[in-house]
C-alpha positions as CSV (number, residue, x, y, z in Angstrom):
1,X,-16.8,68.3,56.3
2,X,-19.7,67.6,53.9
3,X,-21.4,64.3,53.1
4,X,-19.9,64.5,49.2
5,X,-16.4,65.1,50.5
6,X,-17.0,62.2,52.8
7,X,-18.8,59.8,50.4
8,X,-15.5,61.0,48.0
9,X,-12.7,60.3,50.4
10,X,-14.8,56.4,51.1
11,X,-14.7,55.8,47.5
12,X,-11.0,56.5,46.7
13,X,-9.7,53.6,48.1
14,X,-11.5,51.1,46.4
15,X,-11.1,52.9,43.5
16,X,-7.5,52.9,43.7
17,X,-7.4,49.2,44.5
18,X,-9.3,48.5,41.3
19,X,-7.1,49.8,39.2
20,X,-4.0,48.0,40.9
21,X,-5.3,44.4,41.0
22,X,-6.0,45.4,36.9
23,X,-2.0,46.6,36.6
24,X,-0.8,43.5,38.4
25,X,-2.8,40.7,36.8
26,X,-1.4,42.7,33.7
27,X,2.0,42.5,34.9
28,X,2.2,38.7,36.4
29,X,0.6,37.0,33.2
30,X,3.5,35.9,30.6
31,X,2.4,37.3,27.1
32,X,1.2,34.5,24.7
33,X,3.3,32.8,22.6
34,X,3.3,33.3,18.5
35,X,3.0,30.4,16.9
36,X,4.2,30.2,13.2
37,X,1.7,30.2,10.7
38,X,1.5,27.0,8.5
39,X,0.8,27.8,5.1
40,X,-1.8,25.6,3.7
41,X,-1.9,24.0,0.4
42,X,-3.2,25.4,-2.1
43,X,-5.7,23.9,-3.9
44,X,-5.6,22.1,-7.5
45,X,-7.0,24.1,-9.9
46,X,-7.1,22.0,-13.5
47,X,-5.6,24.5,-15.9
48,X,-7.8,22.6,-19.1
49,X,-11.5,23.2,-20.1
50,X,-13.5,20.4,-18.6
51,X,-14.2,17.4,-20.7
52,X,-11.0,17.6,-22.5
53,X,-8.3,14.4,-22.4
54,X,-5.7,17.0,-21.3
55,X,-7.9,17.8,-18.1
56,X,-8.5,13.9,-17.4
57,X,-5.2,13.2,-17.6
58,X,-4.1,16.6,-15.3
59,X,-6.2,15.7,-12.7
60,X,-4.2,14.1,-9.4
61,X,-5.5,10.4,-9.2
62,X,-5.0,9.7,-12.9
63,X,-2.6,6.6,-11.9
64,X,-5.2,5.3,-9.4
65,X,-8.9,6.0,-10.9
66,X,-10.8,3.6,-12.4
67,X,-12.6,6.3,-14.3
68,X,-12.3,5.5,-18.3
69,X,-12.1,8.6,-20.9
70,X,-14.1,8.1,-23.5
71,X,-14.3,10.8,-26.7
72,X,-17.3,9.6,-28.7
73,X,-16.5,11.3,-32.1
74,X,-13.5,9.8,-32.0
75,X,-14.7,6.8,-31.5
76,X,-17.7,7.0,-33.8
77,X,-15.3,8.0,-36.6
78,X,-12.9,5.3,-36.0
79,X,-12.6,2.1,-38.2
80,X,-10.2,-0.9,-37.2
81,X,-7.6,0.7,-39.9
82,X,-7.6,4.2,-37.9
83,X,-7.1,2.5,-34.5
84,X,-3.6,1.8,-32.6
85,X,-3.0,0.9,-29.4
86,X,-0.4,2.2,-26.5
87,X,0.0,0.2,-23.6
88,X,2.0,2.5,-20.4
89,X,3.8,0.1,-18.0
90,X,4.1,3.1,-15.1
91,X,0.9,5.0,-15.1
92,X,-1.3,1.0,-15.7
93,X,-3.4,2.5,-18.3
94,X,-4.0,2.0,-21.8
95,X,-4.5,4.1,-24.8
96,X,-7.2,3.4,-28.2
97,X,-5.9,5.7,-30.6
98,X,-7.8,6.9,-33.9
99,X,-5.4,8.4,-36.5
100,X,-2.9,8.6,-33.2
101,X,-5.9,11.2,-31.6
102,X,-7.0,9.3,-27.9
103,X,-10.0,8.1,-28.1
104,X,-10.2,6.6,-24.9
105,X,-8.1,5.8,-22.4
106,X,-8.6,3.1,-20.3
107,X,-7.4,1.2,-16.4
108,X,-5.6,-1.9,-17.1
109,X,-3.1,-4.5,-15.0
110,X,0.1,-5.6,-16.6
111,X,3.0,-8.1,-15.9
112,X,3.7,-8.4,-12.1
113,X,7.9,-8.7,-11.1
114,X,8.1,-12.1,-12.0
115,X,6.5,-12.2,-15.1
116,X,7.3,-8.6,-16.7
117,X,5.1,-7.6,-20.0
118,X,8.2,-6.7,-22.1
119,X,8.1,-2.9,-23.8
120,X,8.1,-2.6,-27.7
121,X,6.1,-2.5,-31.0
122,X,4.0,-5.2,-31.5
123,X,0.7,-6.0,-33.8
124,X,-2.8,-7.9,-33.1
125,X,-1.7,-11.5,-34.2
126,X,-4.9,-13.1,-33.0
127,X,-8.4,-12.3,-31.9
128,X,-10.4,-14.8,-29.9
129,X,-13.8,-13.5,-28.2
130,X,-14.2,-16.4,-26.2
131,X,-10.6,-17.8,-25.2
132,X,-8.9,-20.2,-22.3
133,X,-5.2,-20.2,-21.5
134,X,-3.0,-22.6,-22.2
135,X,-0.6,-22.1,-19.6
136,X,-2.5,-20.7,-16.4
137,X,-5.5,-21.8,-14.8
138,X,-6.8,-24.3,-11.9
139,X,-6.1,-28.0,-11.7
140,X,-9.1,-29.9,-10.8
141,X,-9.5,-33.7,-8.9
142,X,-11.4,-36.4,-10.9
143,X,-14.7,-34.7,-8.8
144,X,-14.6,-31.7,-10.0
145,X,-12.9,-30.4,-7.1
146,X,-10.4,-27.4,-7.5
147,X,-6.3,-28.2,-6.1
148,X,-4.8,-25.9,-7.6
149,X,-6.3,-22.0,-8.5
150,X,-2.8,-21.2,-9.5
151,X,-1.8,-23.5,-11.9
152,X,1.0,-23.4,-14.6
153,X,0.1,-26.3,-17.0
154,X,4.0,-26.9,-18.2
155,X,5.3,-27.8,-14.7
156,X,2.0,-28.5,-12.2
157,X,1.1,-32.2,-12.1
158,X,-2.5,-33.3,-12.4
159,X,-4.1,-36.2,-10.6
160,X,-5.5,-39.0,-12.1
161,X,-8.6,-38.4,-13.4
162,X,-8.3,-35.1,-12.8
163,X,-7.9,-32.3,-15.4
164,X,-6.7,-28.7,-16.1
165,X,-8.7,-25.6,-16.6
166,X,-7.4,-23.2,-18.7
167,X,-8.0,-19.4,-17.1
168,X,-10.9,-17.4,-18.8
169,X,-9.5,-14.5,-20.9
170,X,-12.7,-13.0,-22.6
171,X,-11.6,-10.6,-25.8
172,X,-8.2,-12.2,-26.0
173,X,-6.3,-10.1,-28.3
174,X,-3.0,-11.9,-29.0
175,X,0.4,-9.6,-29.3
176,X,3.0,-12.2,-29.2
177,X,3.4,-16.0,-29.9
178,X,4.8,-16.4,-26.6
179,X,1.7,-15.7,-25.1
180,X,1.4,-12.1,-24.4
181,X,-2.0,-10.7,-25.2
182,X,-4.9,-8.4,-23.9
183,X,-7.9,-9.2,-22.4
184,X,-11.0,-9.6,-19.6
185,X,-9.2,-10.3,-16.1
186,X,-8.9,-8.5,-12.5
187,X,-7.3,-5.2,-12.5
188,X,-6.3,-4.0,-9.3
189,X,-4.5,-0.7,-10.8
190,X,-0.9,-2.4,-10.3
191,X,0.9,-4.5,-12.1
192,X,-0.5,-8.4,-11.0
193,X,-0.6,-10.8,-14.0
194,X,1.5,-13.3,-15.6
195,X,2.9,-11.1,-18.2
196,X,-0.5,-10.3,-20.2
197,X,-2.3,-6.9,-19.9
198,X,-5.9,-7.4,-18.3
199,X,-8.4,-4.7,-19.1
200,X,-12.0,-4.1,-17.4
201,X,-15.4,-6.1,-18.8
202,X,-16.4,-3.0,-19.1
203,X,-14.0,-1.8,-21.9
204,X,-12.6,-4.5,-23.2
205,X,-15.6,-5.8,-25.4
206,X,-15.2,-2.0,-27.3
207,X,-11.7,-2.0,-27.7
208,X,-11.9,-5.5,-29.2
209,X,-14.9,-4.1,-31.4
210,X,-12.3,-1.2,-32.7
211,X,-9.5,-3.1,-33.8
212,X,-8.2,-5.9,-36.2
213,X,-5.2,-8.1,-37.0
214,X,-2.4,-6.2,-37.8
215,X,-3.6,-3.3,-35.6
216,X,-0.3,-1.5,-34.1
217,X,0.6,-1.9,-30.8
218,X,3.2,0.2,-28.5
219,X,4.2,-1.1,-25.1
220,X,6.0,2.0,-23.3
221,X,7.5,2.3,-19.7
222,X,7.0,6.0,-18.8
């Protein structure tokens, strides 16, 4: 027999044997599960030129920003006879309208649970720039000292020598003779005052520039 035939029949075996361990590890291995595809979400696309109100108000946080649209030729053309205002108990935000176009729309805080801002048609009775409450505030000792920072002047008794403090309400703008009016205070983008709807420092002193007494007033719930 020759060397080749020799060196041939050597090899054959191991040859063989390679290609059964490959068919058996094939064979013993359980095929991989499929798992179902998750479709994913597809992303926002804003349908409205950028810029526009109807893209700021399309975009997903609307009811949370903080972010205030302003259109300047609007507001540049508008005199405190063009000018309404729309106040929207569920999105918290707030609406300067010239000739009923927005003009800006703004974050504000109306009437928590227990002291609801009541929905309807109002006007501006009052404008006071620099204004205290007369109802809500702090009660102080005869030192100065503060003993109540949550204070309702009708029921809260004040020590001798002591005194109430009225809360601050910057560009009070008065809607009702109950006490309903809107001005400076916290906004936390929920409803959190004592009926009154509170508006930014940094909007309030142009919406109280816009308008007068006798400027319309909606209150709305949708």
């Amino acid at each position: 027999m020759s060397f080749s035939k020799i060196a041939l029949l050597l090899a054959l075996p191991v040859v063989l044997a390679s290609c059964g361990s490959k068919d058996l590890i094939s064979s013993d291995q359980p095929a991989a599960p499929t798992l179902p595809t998750v479709p994913s979400e597809p992303e926002f696309v804003n349908p409205f030129p950028e810029g526009t109100y109807d893209h700021f108000k399309a975009e997903p946080n609307y009811k949370k920003t903080y972010n205030v649209y302003r259109n300047h030729y609007l507001l540049s053309s508008m005199t405190p006879d063009s000018a309404s205002l729309v106040i929207n108990l569920g999105t918290q935000r707030a609406q300067l309208l010239h000739d009923g176009q927005v003009a800006m729309d703004y974050p504000v805080a109306t009437g928590k649970s227990s002291h609801p801002t009541p929905p309807g048609e109002y006007k501006i009775l009052e404008k006071i720039k620099d204004k205290r409450s007369n109802t809500y505030g702090r009660i102080l000792n005869a030192s100065g000292g503060v003993v109540n920072s949550d204070a309702d002047a009708r029921k809260d008794k004040i020590p001798a020598g002591g005194k109430f403090l009225g809360a601050s309400m910057p560009y009070w703008m008065r809607f009702t003779w109950t006490g309903i009016g809107h001005h400076v205070g916290n906004v936390p983008r929920y409803p959190a005052s004592h009926g009154c709807i509170r508006g930014k420092r940094s909007t309030m002193p142009e919406v109280y520039s816009k308008v007068k007494v006798g400027t319309p007033v909606s209150i709305v719930e949708y």
